[in-house]
C-alpha positions as a printed Julia matrix, in Angstrom:
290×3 Matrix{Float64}:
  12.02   -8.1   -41.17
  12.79   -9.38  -37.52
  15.9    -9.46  -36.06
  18.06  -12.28  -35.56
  17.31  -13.8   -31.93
  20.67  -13.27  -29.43
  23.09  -15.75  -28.54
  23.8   -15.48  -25.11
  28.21  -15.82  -24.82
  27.47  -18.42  -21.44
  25.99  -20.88  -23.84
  22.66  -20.65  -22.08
  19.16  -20.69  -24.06
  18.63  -17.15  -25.0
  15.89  -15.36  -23.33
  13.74  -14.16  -26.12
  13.66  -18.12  -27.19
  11.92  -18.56  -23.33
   9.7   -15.61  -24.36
   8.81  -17.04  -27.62
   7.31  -19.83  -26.18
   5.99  -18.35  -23.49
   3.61  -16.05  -26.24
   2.47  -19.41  -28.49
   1.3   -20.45  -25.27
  -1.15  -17.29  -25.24
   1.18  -15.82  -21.67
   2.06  -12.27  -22.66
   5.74  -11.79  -21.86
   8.22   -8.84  -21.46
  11.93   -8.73  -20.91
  12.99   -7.4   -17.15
  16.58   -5.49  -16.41
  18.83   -5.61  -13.74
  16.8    -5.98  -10.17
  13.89   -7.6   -11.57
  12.72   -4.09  -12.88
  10.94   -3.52  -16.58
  12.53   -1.22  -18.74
  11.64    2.26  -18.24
   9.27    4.38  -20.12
  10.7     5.63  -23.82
  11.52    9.72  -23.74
   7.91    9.94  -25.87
   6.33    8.04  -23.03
   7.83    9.55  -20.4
   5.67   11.05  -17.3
   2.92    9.76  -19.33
   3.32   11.93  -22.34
   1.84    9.29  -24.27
  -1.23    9.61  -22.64
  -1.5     6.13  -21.17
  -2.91    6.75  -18.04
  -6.75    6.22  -19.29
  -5.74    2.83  -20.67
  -3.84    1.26  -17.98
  -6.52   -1.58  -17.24
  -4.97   -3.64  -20.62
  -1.79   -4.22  -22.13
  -0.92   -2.13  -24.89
  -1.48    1.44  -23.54
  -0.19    3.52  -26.96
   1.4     2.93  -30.18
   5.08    3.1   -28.52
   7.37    0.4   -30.62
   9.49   -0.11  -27.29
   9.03   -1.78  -24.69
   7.03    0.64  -22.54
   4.81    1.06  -19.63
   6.0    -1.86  -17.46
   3.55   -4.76  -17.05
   1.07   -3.67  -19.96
   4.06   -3.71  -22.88
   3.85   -7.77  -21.91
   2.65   -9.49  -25.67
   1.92  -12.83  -27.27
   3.15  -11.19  -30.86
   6.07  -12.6   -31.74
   6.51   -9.97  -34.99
   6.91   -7.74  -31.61
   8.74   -9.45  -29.74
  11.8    -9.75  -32.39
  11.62   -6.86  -33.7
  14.15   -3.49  -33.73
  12.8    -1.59  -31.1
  12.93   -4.7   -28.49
  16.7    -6.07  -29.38
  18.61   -3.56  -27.34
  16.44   -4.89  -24.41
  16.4    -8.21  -25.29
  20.4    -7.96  -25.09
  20.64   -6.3   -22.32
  17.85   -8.41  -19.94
  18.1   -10.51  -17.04
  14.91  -12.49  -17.02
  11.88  -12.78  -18.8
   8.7   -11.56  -16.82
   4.95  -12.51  -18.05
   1.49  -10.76  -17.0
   0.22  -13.61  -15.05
  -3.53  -11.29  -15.44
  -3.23  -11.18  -18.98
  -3.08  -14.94  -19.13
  -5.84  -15.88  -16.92
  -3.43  -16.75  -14.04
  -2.78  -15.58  -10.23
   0.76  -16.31   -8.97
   0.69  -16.38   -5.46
   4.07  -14.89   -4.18
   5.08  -16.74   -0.93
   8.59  -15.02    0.01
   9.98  -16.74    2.82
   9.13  -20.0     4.97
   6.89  -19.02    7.07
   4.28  -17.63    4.08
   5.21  -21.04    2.36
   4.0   -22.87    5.62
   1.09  -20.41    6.18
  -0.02  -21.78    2.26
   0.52  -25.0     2.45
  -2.2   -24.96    6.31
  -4.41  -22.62    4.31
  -4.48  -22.98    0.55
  -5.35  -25.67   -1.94
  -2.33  -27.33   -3.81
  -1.65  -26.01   -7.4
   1.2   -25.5    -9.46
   4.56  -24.46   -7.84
   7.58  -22.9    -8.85
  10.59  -22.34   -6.87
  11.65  -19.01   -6.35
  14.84  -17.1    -4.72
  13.55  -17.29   -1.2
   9.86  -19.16   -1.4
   7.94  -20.53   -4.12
   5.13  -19.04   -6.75
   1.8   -20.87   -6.21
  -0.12  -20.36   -9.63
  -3.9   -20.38   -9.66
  -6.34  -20.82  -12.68
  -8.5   -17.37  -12.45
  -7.03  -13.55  -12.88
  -7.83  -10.85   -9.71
  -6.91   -7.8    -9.0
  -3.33   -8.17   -8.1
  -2.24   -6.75   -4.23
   0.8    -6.72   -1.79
   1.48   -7.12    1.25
  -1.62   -9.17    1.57
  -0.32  -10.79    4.72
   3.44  -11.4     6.22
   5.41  -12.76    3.43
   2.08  -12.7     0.71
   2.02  -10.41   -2.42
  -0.57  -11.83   -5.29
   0.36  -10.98   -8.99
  -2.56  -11.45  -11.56
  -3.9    -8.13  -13.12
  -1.92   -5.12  -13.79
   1.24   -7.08  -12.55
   4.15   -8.43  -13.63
   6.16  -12.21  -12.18
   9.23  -13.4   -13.34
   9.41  -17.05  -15.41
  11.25  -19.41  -13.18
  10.38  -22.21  -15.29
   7.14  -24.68  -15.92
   6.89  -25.76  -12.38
   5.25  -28.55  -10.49
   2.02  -30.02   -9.71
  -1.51  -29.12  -11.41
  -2.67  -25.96  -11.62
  -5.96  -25.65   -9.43
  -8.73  -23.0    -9.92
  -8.61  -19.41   -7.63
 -10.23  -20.58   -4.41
 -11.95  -17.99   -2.73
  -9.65  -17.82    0.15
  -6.97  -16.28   -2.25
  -9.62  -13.86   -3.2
 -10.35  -12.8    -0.03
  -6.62  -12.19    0.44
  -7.06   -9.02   -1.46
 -10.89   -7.33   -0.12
  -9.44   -4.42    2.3
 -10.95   -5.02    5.78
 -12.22   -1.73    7.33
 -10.34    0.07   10.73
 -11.11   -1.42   13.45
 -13.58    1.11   15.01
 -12.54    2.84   18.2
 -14.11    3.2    21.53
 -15.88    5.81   22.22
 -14.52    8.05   24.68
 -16.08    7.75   28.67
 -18.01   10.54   29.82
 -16.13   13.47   31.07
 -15.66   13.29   34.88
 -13.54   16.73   35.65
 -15.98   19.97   35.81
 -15.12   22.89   33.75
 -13.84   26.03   35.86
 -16.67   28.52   37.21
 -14.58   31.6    37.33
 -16.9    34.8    37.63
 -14.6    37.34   36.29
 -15.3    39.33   33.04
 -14.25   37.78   29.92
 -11.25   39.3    28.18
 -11.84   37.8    24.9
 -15.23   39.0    23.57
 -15.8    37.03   20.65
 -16.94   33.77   20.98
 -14.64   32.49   17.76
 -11.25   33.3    20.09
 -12.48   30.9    22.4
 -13.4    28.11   19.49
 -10.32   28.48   18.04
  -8.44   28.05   21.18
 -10.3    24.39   21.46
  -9.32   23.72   17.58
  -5.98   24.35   18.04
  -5.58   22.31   21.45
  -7.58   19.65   19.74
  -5.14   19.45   16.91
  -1.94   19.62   19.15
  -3.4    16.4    21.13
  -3.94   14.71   18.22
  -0.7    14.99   16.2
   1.5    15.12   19.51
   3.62   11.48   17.97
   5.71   11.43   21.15
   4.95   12.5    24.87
   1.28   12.02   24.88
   1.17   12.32   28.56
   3.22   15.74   28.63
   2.05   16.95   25.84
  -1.89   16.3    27.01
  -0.62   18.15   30.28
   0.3    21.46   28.97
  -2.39   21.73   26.34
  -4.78   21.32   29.46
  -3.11   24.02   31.32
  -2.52   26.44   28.26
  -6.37   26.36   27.91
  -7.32   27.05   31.42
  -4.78   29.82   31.31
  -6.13   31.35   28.35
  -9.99   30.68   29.08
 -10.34   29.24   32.8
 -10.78   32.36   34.86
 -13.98   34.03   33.2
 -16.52   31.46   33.1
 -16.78   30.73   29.54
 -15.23   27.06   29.36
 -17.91   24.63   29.63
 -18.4    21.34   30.0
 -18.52   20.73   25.98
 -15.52   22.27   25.49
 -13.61   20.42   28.34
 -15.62   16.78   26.94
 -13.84   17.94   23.12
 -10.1    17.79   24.84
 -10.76   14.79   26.96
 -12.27   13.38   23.42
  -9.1    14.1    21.5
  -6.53   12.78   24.24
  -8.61    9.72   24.56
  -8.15    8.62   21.24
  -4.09    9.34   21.34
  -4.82    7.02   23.84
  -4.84    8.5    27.36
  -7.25    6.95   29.97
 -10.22    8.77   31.36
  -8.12    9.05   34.58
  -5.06   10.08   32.92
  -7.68   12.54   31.64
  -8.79   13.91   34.96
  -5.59   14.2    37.0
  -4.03   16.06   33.98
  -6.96   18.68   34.07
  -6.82   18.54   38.16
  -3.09   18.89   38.22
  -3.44   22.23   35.73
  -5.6    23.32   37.76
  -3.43   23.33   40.55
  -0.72   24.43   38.61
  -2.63   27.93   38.12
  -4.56   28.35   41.57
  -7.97   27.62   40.43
């Protein structure tokens, strides 16, 4: 037997009515709490205990009564939807929240007025739903959901969650490609490889102290790895890792030109200029009489 559906005190329409109607139109729906959050995971389900993890690509991820497991315990059953289990969260929601995915929908979530204006220059009109602070632009066509896509941008389809703000406006258009795109991860921009190395390594003569060639290698490693996670004072930082090397390894003859190519290498890409480079390795230099 279902429970009886809530009368809200405010005289509004109750929520589970909205979410009712929402699932005979085939849009899986969930309740949200306080902060636009779902309701958190069950103590059976929690940390995953339920073993959900494997089945996250659908709604529905175990047997759990409640509702569990944020966007995937969204459901067109109604029997669900009113029964036991849900009532405590039915009474204690704030909206109603549907898995724009699991309908065959992409809700593109334009924040502020800029990302509205950005849409409205770059996208295809469709259905739109005023939101706190932007609008919802829903698309015919589910994708992976992202965020963050650009300034202002975060697309809800699969595996995501949007709130119901009402029916909208406007027809609803198919996905254009453009939205798509939105979401393909463009690789790093590939950096420049480094200028040939322009100050010679030192030509001391004098017996070397160290012996084994893997003191002097992991000398390099660790001046390499001090250049690169220096996040502040590149310049001084590049300085005395130049001159802790030559005073280590500058007098005997065993720096060479690879080694001094492998420093210049890692302070180039913390963004140091060849000359930067060379009057750093001059000015050690100096610095120690050689």
């Amino acid at each position: 037997m279902t429970q009886p559906i809530p009368i809200r005190r405010d005289g509004h329409r109750p929520r589970l009515l909205d979410a009712l109607d929402l699932a005979r139109a085939g849009v899986p729906v969930l309740p949200l709490r306080a902060g636009k959050l779902p309701f958190g995971n069950c103590p059976s389900c929690a940390s995953s205990a339920c073993g959900d993890r494997p089945n996250m690509k659908a709604a529905g991820p175990c047997q759990c009564a409640r509702p569990c497991h944020g966007w995937a315990a969204a459901t067109t059953d109604p029997a669900v939807l009113q029964s036991p289990s849900w009532a405590e969260a039915w009474r204690q929601a704030h909206t109603v929240a549907y898995h724009p995915g699991g309908a065959g929908l992409t809700v593109v979530d334009l924040d502020d007025a800029d990302a509205i204006a950005w849409a409205r220059q770059s996208l295809p009109a469709t259905r739109t739903v005023p939101t706190t602070r932007g609008e919802h632009w829903i698309y015919l066509g589910a994708m992976q959901s992202a965020n963050a896509v650009r300034p202002g941008v975060d697309l809800k389809s699969l595996m995501a969650y949007a709130r119901w703000l009402g029916p909208g406006t406007g027809t609803m258009t198919d996905l254009p490609e453009a939205v798509r795109a939105l979401a393909v991860k463009k690789p790093p921009a590939a950096r420049p490889a480094p200028l040939a190395v322009t100050a010679p390594a030192p030509t001391g003569g004098g017996e070397c102290r160290h012996r084994m060639p893997a003191y002097l290698e992991r000398g390099i490693a660790m001046a390499e790895q001090r250049i690169t996670e220096a996040r502040s004072g590149v310049h001084a930082t590049v300085y005395r890792t130049f001159l802790a090397v030559l005073s280590a390894h500058g007098r005997c003859g065993c720096l060479s030109d690879a080694h001094v190519e492998r420093l210049f290498t890692a302070a180039q890409a913390k963004g140091e200029s060849p000359r930067h480079c060379t009057d750093a390795w001059t000015n050690a230099r100096t610095a120690l009489g050689m």
